[in-house]
C-alpha positions as CSV (number, residue, x, y, z in Angstrom):
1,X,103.3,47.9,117.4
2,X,106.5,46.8,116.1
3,X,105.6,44.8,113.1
4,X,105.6,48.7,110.7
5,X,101.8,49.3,110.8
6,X,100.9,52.3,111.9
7,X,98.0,53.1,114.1
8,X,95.5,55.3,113.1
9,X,95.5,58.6,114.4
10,X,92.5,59.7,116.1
11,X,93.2,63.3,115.7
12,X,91.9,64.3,112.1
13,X,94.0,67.3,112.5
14,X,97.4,66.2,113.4
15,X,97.6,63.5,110.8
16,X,96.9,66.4,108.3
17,X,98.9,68.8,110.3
18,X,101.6,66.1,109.9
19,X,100.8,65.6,105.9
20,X,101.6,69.1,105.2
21,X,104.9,69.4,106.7
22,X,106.1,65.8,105.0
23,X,104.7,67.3,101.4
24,X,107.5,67.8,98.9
25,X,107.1,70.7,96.3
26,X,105.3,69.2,93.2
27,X,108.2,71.2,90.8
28,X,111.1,71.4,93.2
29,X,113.7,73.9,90.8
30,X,110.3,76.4,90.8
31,X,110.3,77.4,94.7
32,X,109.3,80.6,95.1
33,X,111.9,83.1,96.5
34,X,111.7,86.6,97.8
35,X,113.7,88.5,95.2
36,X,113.7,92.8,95.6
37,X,110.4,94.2,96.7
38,X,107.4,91.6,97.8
39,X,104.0,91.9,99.2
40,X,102.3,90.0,101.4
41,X,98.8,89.2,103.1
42,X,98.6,87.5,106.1
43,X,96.6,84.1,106.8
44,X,94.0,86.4,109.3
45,X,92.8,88.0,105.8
46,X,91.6,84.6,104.3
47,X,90.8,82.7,108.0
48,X,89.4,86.0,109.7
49,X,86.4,86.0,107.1
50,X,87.5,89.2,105.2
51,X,88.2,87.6,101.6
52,X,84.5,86.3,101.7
53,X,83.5,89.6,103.1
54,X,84.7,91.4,99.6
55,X,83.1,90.8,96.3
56,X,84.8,90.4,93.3
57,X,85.6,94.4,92.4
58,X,86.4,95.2,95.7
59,X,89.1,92.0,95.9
60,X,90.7,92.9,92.6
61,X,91.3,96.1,93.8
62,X,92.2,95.3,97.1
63,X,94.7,92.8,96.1
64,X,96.4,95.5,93.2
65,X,97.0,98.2,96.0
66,X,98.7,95.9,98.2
67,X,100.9,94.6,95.1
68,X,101.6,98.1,94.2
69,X,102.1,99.5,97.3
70,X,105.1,100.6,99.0
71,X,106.3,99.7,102.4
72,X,104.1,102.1,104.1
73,X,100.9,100.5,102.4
74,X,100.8,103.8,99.7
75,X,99.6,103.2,96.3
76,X,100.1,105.9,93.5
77,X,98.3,104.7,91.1
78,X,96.4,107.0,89.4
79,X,92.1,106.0,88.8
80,X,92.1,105.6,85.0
81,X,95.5,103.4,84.8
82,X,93.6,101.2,87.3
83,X,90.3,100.9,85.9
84,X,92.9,100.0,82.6
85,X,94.8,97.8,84.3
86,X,92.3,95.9,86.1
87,X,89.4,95.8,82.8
88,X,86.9,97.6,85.1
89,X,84.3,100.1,84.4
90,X,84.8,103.9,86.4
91,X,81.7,102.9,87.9
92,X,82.5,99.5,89.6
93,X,86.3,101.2,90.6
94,X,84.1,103.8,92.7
95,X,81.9,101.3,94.0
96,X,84.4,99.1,94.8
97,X,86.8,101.9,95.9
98,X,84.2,103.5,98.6
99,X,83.4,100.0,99.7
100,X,87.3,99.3,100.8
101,X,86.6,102.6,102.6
102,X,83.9,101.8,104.8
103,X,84.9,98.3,105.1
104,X,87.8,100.5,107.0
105,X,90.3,98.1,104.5
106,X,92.1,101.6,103.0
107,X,92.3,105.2,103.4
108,X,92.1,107.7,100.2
109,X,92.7,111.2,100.3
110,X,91.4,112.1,96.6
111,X,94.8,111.0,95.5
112,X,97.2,108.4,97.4
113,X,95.4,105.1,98.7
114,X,97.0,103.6,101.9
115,X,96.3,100.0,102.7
116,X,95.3,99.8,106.2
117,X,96.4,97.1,108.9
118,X,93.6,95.0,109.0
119,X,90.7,96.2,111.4
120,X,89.8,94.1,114.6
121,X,87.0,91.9,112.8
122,X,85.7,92.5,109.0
123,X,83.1,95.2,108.5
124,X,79.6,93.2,107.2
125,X,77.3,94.8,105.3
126,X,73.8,94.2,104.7
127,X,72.3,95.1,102.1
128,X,70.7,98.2,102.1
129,X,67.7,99.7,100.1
130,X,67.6,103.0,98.4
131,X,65.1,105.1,100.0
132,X,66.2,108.4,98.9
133,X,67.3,110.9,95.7
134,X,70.9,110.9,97.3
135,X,70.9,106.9,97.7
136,X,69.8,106.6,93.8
137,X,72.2,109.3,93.0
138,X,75.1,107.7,94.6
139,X,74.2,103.9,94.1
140,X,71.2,103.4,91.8
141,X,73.5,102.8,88.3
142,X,70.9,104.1,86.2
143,X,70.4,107.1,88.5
144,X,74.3,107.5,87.8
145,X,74.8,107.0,83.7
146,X,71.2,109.3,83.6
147,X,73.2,112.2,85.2
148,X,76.1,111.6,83.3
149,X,74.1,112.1,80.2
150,X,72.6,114.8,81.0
151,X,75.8,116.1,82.1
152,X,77.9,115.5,78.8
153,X,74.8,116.2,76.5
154,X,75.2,119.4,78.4
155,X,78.8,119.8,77.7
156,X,78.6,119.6,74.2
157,X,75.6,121.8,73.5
């Protein structure tokens, strides 16, 4: 049509495909720029189903070892600074700490984290019940402040 209308796309996608490429920055002297060290975190994190795979501890955590990490993914950071930094309990670090692990999203050696390449698909887990002493003992949070009382109580007698 030569009059200026347009026609309506019928592709949903390419009209929005074609939206986002036209968009100006909102505050265009506030671009971002890659100045000295960066992170990053590719789109297959969000779109592969691994940022709804994570629940809020393991996230925060997740997202302050990649921002403190070096090139090779290693985070020195030691537990108590993060726990401080982040405004979480020991107890949610570990949990949230072991999770990463078997969600195969970092490596720990006692010391050094390393944040992994992302593994082929993200690791779901169900939700498991406690059916033993060493499930309570390592999950059951009441199990856990109960020996830690018992523990310090012991300490100090």
């Amino acid at each position: 049509m030569g009059d200026g209308v347009q026609e309506p796309t019928s592709n949903h996608s390419e009209s929005q495909e074609a939206h986002m490429t036209n968009r100006k920055p909102l505050v265009g002297d506030r671009i971002r720029k890659i100045e000295g060290s960066f992170v990053w975190i590719g789109h297959r994190f969000l779109r592969g189903g691994y940022f709804t795979s994570l629940g809020h501890h393991e996230l925060i955590l997740y997202f302050f070892l990649i921002l403190v990490a070096d090139r090779q993914g290693l985070s020195y950071y030691h537990y108590d600074k993060i726990c401080s930094l982040l405004g979480i309990s020991l107890d949610d670090y570990i949990v949230a700490r072991n999770l990463l692990i078997d969600k195969d999203l970092v490596a720990f050696d006692g010391t050094f984290f390393q944040v992994l390449s992302l593994p082929r698909s993200p690791v779901i887990q169900s939700a498991k019940l406690l059916q033993n002493q060493d499930d309570m003992k390592t999950f059951d949070r009441a199990t856990i402040e109960q020996i830690m009382n018992k523990q310090l109580n012991r300490d100090h007698e």
